[in-house]
SERO-4910 file (N, C-alpha, C, O; in steps of 0.05 Angstrom, whole numbers):
BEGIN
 pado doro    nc1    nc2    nc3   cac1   cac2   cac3    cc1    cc2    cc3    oc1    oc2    oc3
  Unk    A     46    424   -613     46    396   -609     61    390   -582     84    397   -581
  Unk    A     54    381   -568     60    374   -544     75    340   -539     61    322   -547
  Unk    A     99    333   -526    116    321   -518    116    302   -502    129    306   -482
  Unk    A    103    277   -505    103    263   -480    131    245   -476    139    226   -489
  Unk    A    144    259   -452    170    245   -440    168    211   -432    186    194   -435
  Unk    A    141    207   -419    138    182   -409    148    154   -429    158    134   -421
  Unk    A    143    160   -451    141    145   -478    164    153   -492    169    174   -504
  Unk    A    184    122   -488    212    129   -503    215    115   -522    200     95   -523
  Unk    A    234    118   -543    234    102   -567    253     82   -555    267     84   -535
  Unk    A    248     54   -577    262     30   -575    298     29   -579    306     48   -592
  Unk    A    315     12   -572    340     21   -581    349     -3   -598    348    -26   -589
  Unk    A    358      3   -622    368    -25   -639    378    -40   -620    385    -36   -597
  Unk    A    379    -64   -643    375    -92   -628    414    -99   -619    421   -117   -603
  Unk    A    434    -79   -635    450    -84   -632    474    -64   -618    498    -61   -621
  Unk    A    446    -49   -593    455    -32   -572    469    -45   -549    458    -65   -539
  Unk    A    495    -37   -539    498    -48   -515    485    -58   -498    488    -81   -491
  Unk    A    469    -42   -487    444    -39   -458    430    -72   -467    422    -86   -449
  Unk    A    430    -82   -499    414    -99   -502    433   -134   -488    424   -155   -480
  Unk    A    456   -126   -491    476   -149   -491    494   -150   -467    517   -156   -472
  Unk    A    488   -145   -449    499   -141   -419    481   -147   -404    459   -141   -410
  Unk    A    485   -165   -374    468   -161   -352    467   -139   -333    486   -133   -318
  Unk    A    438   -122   -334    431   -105   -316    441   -113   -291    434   -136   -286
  Unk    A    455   -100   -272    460   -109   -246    429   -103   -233    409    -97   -246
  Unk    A    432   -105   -199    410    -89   -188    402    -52   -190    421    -36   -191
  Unk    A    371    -44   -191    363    -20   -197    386     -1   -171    396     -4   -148
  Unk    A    385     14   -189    411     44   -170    392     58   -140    368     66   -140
  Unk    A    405     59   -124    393     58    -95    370     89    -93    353     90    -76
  Unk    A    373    112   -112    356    131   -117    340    138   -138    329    159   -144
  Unk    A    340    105   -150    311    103   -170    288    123   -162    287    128   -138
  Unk    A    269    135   -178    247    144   -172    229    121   -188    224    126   -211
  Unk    A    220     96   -176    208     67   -178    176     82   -195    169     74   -217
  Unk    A    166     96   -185    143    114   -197    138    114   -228    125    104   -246
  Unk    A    160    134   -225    163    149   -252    171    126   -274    163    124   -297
  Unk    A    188    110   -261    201     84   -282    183     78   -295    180     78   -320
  Unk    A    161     68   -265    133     43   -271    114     56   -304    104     45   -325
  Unk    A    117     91   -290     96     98   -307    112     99   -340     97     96   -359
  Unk    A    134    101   -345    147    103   -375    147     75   -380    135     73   -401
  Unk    A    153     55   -372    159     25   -379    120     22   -385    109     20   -408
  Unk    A    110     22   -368     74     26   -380     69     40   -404     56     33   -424
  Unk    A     81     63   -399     65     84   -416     79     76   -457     68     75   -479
  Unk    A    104     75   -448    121     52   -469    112     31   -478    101     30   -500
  Unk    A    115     11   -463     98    -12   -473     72    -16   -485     69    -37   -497
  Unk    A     49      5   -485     33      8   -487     35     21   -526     27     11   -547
  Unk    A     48     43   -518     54     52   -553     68     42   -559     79     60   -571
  Unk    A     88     14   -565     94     12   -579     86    -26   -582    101    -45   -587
  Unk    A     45    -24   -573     42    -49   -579     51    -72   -552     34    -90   -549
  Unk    A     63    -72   -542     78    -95   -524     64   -112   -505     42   -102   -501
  Unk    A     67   -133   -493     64   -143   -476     76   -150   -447     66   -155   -425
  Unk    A    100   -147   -456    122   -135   -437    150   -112   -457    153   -108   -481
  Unk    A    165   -101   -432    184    -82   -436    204    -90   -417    197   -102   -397
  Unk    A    229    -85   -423    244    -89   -405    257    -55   -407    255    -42   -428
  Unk    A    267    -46   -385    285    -20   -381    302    -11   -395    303     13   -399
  Unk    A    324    -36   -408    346    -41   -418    337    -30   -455    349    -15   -471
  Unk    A    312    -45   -456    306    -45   -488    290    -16   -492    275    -13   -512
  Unk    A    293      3   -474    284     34   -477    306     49   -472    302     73   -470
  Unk    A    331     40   -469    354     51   -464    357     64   -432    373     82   -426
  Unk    A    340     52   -417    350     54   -397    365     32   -371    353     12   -364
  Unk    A    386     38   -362    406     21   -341    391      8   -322    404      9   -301
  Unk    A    372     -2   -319    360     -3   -284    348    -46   -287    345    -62   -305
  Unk    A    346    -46   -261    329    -79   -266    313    -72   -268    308    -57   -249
  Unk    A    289    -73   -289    264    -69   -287    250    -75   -309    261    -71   -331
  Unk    A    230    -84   -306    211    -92   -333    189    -92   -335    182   -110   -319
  Unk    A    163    -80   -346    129    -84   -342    129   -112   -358    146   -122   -373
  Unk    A    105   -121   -349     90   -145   -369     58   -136   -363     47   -126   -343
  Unk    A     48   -145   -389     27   -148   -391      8   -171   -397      0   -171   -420
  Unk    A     -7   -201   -376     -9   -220   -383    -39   -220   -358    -45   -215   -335
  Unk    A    -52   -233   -386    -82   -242   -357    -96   -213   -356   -118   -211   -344
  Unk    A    -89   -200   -363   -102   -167   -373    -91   -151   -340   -102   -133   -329
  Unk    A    -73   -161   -334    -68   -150   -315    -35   -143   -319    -19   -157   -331
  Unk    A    -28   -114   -306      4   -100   -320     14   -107   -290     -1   -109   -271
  Unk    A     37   -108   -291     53   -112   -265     86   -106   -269     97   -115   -289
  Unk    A     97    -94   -255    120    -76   -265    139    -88   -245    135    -80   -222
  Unk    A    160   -107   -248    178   -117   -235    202   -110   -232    213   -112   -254
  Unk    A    221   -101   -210    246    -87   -199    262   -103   -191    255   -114   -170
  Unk    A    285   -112   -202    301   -133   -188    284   -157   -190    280   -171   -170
  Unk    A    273   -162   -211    261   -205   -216    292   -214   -214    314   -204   -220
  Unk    A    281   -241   -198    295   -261   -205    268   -284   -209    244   -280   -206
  Unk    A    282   -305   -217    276   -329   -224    285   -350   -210    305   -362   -218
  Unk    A    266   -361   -183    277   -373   -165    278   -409   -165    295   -425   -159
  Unk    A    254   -411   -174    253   -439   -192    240   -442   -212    217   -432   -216
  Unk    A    258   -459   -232    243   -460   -266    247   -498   -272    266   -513   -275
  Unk    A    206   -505   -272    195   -531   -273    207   -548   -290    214   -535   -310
  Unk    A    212   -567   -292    224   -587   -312    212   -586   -325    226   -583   -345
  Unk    A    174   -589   -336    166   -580   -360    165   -556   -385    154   -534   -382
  Unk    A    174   -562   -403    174   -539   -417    158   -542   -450    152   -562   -462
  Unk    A    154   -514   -459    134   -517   -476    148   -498   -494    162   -479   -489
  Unk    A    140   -510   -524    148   -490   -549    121   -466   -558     97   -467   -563
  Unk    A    142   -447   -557    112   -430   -570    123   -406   -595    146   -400   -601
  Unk    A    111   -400   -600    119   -375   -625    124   -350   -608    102   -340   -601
  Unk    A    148   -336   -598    148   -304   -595    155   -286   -611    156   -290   -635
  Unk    A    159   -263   -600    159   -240   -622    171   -220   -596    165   -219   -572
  Unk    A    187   -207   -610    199   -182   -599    200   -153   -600    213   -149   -620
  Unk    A    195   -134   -592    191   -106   -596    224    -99   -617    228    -92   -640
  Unk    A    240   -106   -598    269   -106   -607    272   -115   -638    290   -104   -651
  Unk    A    255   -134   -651    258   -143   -670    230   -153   -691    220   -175   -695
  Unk    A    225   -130   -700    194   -127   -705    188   -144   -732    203   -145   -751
  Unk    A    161   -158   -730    160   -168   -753    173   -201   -752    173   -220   -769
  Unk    A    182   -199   -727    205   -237   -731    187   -252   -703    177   -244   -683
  Unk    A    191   -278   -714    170   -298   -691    188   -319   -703    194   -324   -726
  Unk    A    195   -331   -674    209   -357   -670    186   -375   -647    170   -371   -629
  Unk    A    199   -396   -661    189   -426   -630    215   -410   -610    235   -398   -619
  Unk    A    209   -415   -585    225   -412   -555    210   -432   -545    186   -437   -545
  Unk    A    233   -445   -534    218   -478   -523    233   -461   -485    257   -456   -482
  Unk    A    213   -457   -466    211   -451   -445    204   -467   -427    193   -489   -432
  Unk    A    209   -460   -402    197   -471   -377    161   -465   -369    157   -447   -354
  Unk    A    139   -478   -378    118   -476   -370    107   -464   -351     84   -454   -351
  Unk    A    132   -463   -325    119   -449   -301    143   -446   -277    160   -463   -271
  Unk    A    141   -426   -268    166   -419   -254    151   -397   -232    130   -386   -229
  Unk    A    181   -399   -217    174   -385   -184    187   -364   -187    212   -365   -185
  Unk    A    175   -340   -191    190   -315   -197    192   -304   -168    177   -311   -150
  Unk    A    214   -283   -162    211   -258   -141    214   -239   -152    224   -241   -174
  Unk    A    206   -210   -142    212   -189   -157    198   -166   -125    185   -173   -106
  Unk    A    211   -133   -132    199   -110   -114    179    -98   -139    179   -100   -164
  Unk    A    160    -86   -117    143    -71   -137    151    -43   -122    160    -41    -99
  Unk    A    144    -19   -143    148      8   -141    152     17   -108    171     31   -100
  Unk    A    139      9    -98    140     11    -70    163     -2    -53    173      5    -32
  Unk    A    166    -21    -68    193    -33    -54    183    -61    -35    196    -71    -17
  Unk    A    157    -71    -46    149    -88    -33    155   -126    -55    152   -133    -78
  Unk    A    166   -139    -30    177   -160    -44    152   -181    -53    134   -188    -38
  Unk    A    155   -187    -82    140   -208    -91    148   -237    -93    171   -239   -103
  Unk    A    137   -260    -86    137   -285    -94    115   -303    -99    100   -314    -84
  Unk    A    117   -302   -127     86   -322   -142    100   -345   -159    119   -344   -174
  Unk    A     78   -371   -150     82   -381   -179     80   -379   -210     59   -390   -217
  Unk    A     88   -372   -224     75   -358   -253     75   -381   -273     96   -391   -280
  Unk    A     45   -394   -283     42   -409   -314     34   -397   -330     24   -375   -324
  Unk    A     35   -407   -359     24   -405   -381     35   -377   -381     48   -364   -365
  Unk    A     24   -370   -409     30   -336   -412     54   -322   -393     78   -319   -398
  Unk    A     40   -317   -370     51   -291   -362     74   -306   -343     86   -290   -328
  Unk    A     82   -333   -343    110   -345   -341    126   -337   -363    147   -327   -356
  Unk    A    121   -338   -391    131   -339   -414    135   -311   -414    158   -306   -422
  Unk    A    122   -290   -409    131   -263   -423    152   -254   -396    171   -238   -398
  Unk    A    144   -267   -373    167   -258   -346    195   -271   -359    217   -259   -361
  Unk    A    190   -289   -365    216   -303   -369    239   -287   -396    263   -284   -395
  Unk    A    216   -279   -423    229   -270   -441    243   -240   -423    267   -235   -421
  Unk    A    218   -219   -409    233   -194   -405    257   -199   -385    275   -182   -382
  Unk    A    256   -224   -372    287   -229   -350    307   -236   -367    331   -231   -362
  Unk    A    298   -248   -387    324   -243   -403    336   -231   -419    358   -239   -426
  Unk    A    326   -211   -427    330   -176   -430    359   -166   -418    381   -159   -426
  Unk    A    339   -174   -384    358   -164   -363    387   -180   -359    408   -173   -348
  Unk    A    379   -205   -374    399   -215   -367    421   -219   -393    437   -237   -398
  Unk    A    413   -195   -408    433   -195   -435    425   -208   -449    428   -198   -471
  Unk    A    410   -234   -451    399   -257   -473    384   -239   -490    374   -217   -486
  Unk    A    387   -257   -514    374   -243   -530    348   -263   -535    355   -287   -531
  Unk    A    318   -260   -543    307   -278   -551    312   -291   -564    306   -314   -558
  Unk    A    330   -288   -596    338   -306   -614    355   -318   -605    358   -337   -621
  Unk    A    370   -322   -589    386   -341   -572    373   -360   -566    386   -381   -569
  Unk    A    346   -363   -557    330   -384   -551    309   -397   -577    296   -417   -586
  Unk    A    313   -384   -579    294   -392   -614    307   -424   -622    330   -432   -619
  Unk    A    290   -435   -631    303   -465   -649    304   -451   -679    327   -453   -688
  Unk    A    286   -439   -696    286   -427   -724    311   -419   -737    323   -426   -757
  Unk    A    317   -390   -705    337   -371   -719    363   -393   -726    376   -395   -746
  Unk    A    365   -410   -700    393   -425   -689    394   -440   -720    414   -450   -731
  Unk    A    367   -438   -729    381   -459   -754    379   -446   -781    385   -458   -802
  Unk    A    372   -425   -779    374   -411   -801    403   -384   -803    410   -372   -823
  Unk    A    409   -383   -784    433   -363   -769    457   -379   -749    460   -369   -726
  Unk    A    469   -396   -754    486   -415   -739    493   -395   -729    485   -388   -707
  Unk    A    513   -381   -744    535   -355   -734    530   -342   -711    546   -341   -693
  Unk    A    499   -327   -710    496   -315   -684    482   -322   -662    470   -308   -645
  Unk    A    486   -348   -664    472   -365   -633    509   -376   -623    512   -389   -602
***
């Protein structure tokens, strides 16, 4: 039986890596190899996006998958987030089986490098605003149930 490295398991929900902000990716990343495990990951275990952090690895980085198109982001930020915002049902790899309302920003001005090191700036709506926004907050230690209205009222304690 043969071993595929690319494809790592998930790390409980109550791992460090999950509850800290990722600083910026380490200056001798191999951006490649990341792109292809955060893909090859996301992929088995179902996802729409992945963040770095929630495969147990240190780096900024996250795939999404939205619009049938994958895009693997290095250092996102979130440069402007619209005064409209919308509630919707998510769901987490981190926390399988659980779906909350997250009342979000509709549409936001992301930046981010791709593998290459080439700088991105798009507007992002619908969808693939919403899953950029959940995997940046990965990076940014948030937890999804932090944003949830459900958990907050069913779980006071850990919001």
């Amino acid at each position: 039986m043969e071993c595929d490295l690319t494809i790592r398991d998930l790390v409980p929900s109550d791992n460090y890596l999950l509850h800290h902000r990722v600083d910026c990716c380490s200056y001798h990343l191999d951006r490649k190899e990341l792109s292809k495990i955060l893909i090859e990951s996301m992929i088995h275990h179902n996802g729409v996006g992945l963040s770095a952090n929630q495969i147990g690895i240190w780096e900024r980085a996250f795939v999404i998958l939205a619009d049938e198109e994958i895009t693997v982001c290095f250092n996102p930020k979130i440069i402007k987030a619209y005064a409209k915002k919308i509630s919707f049902e998510e769901g987490c790899l981190t926390y399988p089986d659980q779906f909350y309302e997250v009342i979000r920003p509709a549409s936001i001005v992301a930046k981010w490098e791709d593998e290459d090191g080439k700088i991105h700036k798009e507007k992002l709506t619908g969808f693939k605003a919403r899953v950029f926004q959940h995997e940046y907050d990965h990076l940014e230690g948030v937890d999804f149930l932090e944003r949830s209205t459900g958990y907050a009222d069913i779980h006071p304690e850990k919001t």
